[in-house]
Biopython code that builds the backbone (N, CA, C, O; Angstrom):
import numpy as np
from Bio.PDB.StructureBuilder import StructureBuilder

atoms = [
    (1, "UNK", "N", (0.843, -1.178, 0.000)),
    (1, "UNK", "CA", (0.000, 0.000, 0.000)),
    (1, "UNK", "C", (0.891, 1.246, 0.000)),
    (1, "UNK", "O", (1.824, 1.279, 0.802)),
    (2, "UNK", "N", (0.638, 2.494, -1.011)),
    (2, "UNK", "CA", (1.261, 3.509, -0.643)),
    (2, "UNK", "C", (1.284, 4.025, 0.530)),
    (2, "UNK", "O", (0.548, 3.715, 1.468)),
    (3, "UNK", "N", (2.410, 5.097, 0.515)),
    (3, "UNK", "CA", (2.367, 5.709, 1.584)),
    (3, "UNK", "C", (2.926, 6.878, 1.956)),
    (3, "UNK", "O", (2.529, 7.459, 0.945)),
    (4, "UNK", "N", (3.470, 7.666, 2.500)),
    (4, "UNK", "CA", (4.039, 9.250, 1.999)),
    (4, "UNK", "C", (4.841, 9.339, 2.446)),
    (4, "UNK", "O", (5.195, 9.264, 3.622)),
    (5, "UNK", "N", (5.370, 9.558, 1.388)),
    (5, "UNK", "CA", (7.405, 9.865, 1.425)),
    (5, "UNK", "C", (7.464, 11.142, 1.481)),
    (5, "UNK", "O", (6.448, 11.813, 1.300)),
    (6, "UNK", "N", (8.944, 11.832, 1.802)),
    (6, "UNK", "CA", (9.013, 12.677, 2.157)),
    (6, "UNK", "C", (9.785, 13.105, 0.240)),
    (6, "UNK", "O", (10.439, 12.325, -0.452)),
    (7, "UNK", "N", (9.386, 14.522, -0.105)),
    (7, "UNK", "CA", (10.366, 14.714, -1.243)),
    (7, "UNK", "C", (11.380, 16.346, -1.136)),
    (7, "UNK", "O", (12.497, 16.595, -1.591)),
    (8, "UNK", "N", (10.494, 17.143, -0.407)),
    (8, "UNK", "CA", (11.662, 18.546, -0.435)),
    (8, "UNK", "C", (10.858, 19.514, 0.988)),
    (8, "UNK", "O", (9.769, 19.299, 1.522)),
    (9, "UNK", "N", (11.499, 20.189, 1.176)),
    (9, "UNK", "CA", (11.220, 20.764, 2.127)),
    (9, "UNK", "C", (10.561, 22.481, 1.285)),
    (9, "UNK", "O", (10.782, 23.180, 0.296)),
    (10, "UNK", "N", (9.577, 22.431, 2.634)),
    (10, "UNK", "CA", (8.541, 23.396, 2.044)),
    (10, "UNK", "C", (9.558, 24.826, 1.306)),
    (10, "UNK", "O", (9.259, 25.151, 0.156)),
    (11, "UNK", "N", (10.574, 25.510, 1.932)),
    (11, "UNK", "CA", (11.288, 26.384, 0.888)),
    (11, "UNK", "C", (11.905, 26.134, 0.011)),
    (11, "UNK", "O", (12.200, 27.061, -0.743)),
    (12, "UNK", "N", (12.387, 24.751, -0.295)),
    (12, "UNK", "CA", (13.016, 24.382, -1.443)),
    (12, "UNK", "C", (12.078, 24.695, -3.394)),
    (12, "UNK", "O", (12.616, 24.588, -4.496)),
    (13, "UNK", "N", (11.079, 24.954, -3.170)),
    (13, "UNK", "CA", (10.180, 25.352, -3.763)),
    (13, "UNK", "C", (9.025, 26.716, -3.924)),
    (13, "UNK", "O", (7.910, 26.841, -3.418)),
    (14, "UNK", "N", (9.868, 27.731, -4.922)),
    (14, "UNK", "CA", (8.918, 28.863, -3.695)),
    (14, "UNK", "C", (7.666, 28.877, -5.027)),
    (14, "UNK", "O", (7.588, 28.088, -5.969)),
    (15, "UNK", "N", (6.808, 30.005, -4.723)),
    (15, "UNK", "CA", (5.914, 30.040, -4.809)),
    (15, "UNK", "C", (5.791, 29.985, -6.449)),
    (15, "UNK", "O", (6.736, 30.640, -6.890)),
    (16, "UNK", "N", (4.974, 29.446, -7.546)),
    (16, "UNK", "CA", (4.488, 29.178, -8.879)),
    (16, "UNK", "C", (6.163, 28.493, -8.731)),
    (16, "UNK", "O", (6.964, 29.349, -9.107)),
    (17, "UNK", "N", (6.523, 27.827, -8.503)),
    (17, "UNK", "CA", (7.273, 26.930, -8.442)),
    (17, "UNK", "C", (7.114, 25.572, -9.023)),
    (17, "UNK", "O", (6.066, 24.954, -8.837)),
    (18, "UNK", "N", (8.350, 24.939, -9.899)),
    (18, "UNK", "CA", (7.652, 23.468, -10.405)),
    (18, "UNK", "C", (8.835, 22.726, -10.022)),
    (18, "UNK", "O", (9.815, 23.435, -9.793)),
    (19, "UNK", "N", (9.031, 21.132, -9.861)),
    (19, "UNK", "CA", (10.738, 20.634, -10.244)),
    (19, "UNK", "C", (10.226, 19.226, -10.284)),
    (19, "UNK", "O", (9.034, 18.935, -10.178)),
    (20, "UNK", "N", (11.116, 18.449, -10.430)),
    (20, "UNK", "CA", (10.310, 16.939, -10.887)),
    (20, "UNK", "C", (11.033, 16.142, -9.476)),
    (20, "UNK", "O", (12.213, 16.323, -9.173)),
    (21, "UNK", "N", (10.157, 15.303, -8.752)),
    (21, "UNK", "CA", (10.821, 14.122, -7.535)),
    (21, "UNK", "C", (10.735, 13.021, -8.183)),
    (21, "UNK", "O", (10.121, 12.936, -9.246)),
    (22, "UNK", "N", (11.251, 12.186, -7.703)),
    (22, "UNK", "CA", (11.512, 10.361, -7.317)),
    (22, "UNK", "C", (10.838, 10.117, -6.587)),
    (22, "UNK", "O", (11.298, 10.409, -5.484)),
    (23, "UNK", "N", (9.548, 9.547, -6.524)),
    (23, "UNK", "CA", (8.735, 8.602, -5.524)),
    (23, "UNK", "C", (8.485, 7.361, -6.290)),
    (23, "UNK", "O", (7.731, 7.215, -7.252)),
    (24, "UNK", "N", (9.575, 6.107, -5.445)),
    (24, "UNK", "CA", (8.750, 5.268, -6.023)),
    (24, "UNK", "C", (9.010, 4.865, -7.137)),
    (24, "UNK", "O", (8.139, 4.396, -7.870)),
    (25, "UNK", "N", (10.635, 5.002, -7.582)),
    (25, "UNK", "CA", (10.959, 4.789, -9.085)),
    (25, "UNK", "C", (9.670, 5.632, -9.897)),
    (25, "UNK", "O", (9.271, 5.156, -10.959)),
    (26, "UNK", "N", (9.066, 6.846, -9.378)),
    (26, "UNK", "CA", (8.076, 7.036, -10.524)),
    (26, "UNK", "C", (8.306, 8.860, -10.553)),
    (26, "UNK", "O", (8.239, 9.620, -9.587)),
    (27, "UNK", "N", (8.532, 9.135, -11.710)),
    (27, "UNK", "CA", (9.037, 10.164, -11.724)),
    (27, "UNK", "C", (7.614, 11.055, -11.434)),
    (27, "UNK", "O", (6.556, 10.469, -11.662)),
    (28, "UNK", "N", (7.559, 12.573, -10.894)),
    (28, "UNK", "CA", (6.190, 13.032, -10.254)),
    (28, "UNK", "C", (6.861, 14.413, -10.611)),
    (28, "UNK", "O", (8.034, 14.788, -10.604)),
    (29, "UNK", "N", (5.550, 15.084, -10.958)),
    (29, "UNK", "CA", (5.853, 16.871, -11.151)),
    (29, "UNK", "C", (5.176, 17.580, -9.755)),
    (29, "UNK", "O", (4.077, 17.329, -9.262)),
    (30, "UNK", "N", (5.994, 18.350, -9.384)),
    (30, "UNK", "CA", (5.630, 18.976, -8.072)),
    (30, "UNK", "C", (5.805, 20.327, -8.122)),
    (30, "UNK", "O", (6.922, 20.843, -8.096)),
    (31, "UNK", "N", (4.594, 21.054, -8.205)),
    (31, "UNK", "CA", (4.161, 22.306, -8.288)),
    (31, "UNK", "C", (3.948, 23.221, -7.055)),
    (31, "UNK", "O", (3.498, 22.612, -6.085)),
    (32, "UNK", "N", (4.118, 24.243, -6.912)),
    (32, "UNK", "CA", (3.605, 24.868, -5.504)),
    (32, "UNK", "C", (3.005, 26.340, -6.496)),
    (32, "UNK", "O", (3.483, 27.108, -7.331)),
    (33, "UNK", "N", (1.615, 26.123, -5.755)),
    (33, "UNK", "CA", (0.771, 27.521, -6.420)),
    (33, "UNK", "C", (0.212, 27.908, -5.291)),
    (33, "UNK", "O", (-0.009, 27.089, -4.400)),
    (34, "UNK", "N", (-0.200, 29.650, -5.124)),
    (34, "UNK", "CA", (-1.486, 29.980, -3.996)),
    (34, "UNK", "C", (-0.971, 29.637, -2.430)),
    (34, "UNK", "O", (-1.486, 29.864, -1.335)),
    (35, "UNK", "N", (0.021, 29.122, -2.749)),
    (35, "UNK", "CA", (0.534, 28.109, -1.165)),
    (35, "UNK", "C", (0.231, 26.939, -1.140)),
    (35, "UNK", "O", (0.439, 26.428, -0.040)),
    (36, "UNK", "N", (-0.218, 26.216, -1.960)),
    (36, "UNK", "CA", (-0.425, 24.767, -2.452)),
    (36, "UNK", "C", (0.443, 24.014, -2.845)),
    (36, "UNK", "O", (1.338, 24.569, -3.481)),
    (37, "UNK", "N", (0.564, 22.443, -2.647)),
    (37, "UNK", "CA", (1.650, 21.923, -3.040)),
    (37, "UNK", "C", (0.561, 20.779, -4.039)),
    (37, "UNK", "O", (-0.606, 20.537, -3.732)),
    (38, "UNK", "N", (1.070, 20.368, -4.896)),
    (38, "UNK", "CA", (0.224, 19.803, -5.927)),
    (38, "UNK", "C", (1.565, 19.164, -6.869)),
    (38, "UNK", "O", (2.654, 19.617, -7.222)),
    (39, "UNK", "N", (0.683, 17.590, -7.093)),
    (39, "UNK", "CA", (1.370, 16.513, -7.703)),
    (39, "UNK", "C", (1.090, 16.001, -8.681)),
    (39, "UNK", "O", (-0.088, 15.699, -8.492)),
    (40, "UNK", "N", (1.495, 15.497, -10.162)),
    (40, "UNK", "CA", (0.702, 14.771, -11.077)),
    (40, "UNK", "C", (1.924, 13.682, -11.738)),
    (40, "UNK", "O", (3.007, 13.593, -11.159)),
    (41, "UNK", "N", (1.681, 12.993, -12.810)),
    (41, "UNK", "CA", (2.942, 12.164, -12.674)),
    (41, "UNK", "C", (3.352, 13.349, -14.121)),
    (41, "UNK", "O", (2.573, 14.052, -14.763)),
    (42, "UNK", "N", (5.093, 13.170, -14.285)),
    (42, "UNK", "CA", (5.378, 14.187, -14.924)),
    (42, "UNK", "C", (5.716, 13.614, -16.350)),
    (42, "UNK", "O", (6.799, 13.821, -16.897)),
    (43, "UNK", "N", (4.882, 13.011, -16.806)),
    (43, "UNK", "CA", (4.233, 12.342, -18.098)),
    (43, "UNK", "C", (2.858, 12.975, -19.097)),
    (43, "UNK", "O", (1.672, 12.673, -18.963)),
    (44, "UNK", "N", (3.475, 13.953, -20.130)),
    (44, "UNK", "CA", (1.846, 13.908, -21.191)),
    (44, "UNK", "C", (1.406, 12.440, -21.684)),
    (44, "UNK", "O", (2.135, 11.538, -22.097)),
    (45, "UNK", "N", (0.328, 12.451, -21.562)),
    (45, "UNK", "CA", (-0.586, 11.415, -21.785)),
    (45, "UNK", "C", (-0.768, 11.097, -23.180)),
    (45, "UNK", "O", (-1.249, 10.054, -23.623)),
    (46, "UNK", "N", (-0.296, 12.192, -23.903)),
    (46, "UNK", "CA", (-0.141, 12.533, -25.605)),
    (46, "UNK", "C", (1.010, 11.573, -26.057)),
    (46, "UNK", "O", (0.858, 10.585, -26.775)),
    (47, "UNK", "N", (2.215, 12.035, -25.506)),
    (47, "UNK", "CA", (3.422, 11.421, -25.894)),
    (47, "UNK", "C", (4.585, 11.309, -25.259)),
    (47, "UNK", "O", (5.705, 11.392, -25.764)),
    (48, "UNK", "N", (4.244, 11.076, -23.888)),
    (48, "UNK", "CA", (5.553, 11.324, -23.062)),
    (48, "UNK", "C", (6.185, 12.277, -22.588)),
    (48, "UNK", "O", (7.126, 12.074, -21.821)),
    (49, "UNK", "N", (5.710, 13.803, -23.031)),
    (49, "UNK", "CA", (6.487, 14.316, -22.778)),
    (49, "UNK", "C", (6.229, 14.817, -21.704)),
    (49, "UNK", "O", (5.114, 14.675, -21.203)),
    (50, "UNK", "N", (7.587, 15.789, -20.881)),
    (50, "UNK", "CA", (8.201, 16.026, -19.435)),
    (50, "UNK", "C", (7.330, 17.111, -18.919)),
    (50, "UNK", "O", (7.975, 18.159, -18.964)),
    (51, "UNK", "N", (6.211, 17.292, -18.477)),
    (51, "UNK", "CA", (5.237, 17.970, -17.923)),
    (51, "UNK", "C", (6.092, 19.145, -17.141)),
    (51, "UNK", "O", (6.268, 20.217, -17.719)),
    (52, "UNK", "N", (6.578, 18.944, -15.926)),
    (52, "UNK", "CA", (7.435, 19.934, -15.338)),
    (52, "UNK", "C", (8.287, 21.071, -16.114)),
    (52, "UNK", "O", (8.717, 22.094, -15.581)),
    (53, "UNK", "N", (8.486, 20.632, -17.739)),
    (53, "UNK", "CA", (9.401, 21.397, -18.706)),
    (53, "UNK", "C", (8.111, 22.516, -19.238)),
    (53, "UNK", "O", (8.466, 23.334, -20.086)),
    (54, "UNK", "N", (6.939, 22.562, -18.864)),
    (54, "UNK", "CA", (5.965, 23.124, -19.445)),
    (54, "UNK", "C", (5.520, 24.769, -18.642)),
    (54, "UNK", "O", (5.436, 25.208, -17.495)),
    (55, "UNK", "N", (5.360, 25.173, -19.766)),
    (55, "UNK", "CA", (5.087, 26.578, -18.925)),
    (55, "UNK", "C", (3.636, 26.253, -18.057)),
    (55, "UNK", "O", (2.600, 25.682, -18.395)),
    (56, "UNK", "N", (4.128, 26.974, -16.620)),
    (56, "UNK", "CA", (3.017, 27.054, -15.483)),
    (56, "UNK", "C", (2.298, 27.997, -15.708)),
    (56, "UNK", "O", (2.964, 29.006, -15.941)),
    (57, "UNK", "N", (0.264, 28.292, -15.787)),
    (57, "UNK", "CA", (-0.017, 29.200, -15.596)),
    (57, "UNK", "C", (-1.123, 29.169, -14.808)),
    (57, "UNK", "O", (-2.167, 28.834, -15.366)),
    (58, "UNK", "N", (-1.173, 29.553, -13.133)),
    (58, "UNK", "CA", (-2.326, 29.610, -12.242)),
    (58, "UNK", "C", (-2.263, 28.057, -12.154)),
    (58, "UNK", "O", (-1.097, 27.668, -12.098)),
    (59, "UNK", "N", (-2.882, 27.391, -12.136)),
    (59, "UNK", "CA", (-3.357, 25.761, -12.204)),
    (59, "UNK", "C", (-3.068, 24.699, -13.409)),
    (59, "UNK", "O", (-3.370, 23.510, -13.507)),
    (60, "UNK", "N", (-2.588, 25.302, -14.013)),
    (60, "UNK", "CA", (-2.582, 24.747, -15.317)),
    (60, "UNK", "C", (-1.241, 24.583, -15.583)),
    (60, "UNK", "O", (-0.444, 25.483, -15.316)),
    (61, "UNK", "N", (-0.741, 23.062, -16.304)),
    (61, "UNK", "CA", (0.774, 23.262, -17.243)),
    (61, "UNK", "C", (0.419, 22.564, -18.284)),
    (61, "UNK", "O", (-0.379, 21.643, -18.460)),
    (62, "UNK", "N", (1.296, 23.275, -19.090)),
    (62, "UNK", "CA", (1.147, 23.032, -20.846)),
    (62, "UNK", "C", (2.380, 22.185, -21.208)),
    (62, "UNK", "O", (3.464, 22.636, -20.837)),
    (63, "UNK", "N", (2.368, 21.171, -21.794)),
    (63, "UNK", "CA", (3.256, 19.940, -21.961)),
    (63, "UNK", "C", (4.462, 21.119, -23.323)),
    (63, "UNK", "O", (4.295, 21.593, -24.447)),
    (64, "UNK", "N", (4.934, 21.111, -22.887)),
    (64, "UNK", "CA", (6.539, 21.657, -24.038)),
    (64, "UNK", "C", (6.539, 21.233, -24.999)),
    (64, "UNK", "O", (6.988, 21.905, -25.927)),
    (65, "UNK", "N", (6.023, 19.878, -25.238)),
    (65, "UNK", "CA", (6.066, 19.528, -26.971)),
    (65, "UNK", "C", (5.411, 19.817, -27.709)),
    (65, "UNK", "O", (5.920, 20.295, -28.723)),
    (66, "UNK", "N", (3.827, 19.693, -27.633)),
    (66, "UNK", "CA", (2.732, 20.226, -28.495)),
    (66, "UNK", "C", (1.719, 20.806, -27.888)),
    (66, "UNK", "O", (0.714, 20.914, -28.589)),
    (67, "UNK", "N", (1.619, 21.418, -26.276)),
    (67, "UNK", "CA", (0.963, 22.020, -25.515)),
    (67, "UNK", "C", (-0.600, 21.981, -25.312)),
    (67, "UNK", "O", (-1.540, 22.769, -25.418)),
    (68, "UNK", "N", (-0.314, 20.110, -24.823)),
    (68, "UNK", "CA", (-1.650, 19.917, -24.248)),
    (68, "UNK", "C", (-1.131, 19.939, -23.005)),
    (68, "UNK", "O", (-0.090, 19.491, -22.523)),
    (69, "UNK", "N", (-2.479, 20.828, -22.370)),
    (69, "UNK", "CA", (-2.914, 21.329, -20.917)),
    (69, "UNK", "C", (-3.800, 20.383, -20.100)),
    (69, "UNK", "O", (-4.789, 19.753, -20.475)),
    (70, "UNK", "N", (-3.148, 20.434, -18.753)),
    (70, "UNK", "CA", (-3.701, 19.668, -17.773)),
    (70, "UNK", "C", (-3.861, 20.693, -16.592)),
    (70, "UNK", "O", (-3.503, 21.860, -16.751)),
    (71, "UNK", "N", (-4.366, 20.279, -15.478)),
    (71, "UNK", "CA", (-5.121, 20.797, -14.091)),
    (71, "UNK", "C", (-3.554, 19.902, -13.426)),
    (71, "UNK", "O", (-3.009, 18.819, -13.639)),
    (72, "UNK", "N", (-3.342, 20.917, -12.682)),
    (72, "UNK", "CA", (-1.647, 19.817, -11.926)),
    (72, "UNK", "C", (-3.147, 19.707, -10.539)),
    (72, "UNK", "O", (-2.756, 19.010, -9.603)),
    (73, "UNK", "N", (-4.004, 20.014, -10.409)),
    (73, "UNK", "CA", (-4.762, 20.061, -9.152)),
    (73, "UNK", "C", (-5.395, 18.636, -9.256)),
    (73, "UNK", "O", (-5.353, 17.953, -8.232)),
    (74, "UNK", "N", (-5.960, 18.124, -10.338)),
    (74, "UNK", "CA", (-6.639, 17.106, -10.633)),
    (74, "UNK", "C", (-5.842, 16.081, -11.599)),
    (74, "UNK", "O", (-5.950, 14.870, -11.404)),
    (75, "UNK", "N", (-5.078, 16.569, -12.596)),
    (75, "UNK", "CA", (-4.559, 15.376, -13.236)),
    (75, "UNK", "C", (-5.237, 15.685, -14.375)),
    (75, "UNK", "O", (-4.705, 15.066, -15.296)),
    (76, "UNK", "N", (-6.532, 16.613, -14.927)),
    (76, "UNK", "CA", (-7.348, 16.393, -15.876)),
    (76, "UNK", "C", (-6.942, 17.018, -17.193)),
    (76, "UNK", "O", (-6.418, 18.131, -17.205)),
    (77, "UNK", "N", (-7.225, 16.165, -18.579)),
    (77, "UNK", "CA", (-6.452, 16.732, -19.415)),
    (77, "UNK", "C", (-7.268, 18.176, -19.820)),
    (77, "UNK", "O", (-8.456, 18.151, -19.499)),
    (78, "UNK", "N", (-6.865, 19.256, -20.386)),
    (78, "UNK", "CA", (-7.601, 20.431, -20.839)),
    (78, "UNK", "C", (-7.720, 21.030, -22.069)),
    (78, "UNK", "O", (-8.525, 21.933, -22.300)),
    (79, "UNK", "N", (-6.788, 20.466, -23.039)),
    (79, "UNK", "CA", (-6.885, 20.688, -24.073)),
    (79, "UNK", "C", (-6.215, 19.720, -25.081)),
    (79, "UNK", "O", (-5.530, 18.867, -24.516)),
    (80, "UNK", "N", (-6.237, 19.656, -26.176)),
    (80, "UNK", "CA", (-5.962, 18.484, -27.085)),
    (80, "UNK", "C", (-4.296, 19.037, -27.698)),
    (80, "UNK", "O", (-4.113, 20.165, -28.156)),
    (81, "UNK", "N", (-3.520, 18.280, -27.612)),
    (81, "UNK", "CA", (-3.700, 16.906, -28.509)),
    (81, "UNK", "C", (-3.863, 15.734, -27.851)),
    (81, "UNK", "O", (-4.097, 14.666, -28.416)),
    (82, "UNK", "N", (-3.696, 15.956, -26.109)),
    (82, "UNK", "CA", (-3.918, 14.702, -25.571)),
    (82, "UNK", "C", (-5.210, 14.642, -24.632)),
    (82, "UNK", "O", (-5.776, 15.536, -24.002)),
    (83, "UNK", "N", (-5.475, 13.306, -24.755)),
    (83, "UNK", "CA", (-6.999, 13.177, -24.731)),
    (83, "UNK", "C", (-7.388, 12.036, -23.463)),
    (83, "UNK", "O", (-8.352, 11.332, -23.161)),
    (84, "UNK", "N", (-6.258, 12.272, -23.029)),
    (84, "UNK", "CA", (-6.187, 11.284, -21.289)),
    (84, "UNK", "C", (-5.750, 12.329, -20.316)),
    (84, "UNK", "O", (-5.110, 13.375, -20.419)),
    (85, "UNK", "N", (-6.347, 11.652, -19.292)),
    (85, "UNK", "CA", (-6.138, 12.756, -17.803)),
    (85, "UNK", "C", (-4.699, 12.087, -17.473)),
    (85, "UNK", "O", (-4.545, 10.949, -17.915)),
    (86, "UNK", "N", (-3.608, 12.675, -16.733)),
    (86, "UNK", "CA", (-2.614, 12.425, -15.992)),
    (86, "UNK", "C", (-3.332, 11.849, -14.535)),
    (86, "UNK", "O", (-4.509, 11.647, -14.239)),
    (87, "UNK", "N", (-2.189, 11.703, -13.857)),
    (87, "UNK", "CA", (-2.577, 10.965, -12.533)),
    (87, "UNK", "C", (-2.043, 11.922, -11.556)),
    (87, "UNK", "O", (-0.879, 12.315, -11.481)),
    (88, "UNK", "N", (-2.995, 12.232, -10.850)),
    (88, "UNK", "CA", (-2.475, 12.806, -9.470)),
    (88, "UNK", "C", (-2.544, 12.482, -8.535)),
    (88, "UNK", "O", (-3.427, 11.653, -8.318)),
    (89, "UNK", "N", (-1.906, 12.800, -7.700)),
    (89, "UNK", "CA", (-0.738, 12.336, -6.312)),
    (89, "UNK", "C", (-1.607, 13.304, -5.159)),
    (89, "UNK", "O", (-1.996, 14.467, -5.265)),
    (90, "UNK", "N", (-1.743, 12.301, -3.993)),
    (90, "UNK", "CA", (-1.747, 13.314, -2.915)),
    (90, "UNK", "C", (-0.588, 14.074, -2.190)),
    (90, "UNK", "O", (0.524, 13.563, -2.049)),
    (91, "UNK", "N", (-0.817, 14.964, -1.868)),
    (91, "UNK", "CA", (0.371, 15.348, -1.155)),
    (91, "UNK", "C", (-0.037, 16.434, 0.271)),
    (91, "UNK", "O", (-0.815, 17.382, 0.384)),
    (92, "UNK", "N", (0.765, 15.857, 1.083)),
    (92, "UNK", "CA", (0.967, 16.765, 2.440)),
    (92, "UNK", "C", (2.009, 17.059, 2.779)),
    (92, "UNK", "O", (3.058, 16.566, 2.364)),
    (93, "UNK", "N", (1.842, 18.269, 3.930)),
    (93, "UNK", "CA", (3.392, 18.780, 4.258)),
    (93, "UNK", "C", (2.855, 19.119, 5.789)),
    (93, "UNK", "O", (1.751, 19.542, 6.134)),
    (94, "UNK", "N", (4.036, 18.782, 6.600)),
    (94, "UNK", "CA", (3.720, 19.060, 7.707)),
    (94, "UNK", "C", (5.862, 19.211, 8.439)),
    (94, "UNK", "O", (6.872, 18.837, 7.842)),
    (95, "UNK", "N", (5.785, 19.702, 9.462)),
    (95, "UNK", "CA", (6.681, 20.168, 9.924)),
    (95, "UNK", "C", (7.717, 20.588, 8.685)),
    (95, "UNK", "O", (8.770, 19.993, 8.458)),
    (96, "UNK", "N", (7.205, 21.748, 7.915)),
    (96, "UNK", "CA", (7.983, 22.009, 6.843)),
    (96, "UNK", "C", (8.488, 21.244, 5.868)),
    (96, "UNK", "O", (9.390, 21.805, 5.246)),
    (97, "UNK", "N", (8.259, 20.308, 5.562)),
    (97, "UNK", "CA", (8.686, 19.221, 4.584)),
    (97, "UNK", "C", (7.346, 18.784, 3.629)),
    (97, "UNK", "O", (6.218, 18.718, 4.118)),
    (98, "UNK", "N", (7.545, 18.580, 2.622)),
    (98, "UNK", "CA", (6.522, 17.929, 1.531)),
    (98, "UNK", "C", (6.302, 16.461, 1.272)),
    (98, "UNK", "O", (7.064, 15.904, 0.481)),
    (99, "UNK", "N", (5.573, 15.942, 1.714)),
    (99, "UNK", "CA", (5.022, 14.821, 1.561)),
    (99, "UNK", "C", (4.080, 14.295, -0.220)),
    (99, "UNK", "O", (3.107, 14.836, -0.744)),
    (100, "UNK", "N", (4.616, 13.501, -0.531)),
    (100, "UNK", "CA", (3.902, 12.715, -1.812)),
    (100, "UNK", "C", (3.433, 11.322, -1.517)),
    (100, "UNK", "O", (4.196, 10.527, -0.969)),
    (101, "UNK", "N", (2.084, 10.958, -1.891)),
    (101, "UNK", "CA", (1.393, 9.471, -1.861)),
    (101, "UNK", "C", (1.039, 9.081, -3.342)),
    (101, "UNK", "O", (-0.009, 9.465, -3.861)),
    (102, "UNK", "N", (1.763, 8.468, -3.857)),
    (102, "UNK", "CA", (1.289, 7.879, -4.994)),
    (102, "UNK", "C", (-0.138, 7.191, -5.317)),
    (102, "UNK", "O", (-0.601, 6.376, -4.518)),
    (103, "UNK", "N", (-0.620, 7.432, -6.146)),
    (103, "UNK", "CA", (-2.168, 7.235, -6.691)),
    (103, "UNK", "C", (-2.013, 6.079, -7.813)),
    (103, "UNK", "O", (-1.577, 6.218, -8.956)),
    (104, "UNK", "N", (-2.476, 4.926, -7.199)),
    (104, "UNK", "CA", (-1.873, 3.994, -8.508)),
    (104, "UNK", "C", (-2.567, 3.507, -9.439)),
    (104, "UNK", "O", (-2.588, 2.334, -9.810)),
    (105, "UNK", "N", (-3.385, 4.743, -10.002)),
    (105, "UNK", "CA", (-4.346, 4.936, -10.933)),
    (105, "UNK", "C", (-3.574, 3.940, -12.249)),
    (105, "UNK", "O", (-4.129, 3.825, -13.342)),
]
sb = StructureBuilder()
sb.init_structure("model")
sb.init_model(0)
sb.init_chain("A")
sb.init_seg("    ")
for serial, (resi, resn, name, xyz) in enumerate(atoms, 1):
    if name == "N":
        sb.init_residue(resn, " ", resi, " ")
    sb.init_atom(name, np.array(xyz, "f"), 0.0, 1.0, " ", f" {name:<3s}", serial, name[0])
structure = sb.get_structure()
């Protein structure tokens, strides 16, 4: 059963912040928006490509290769060319550190 690993500590990431962790042999995009910490796996659903390499805007990142948009809040895809939702991760943080739980959607 998952369970929550620890991946960076809450300033290592400041605010509209993105960088990619290791949970889990599974590579994960980790965003901080609003004061939110938010997880999805850092995979387009289109073609692989590196989600975290994508410009951030408010809730939203746009995949770098052909800029299909997802919700990093939900995982949900938002615009085409890709036509699958990503997977998102729970995540908590507590005594300053960021916590990730893999979703083994």
């Amino acid at each position: 059963m998952p369970e929550f690993i620890p991946v960076c500590k809450v300033g290592d990431l400041p605010e509209m912040g993105k960088t990619v962790v290791e949970v889990e042999d599974r590579l994960v995009a980790l965003f901080h928006v609003s004061g939110t910490f938010w997880a999805i796996d850092d995979v387009c659903t289109h073609d692989g490509g590196p989600l975290a390499e994508g410009k951030l805007e408010d809730h939203t990142i746009a995949c770098p290769r052909h800029g299909a948009k997802f919700d990093i809040r939900t995982g949900k895809v938002l615009t085409m060319p890709a036509t699958r939702d990503t997977v998102a991760h729970e995540v908590k943080v507590e005594g300053g550190e960021v916590f990730v739980k893999l979703n083994e959607q």
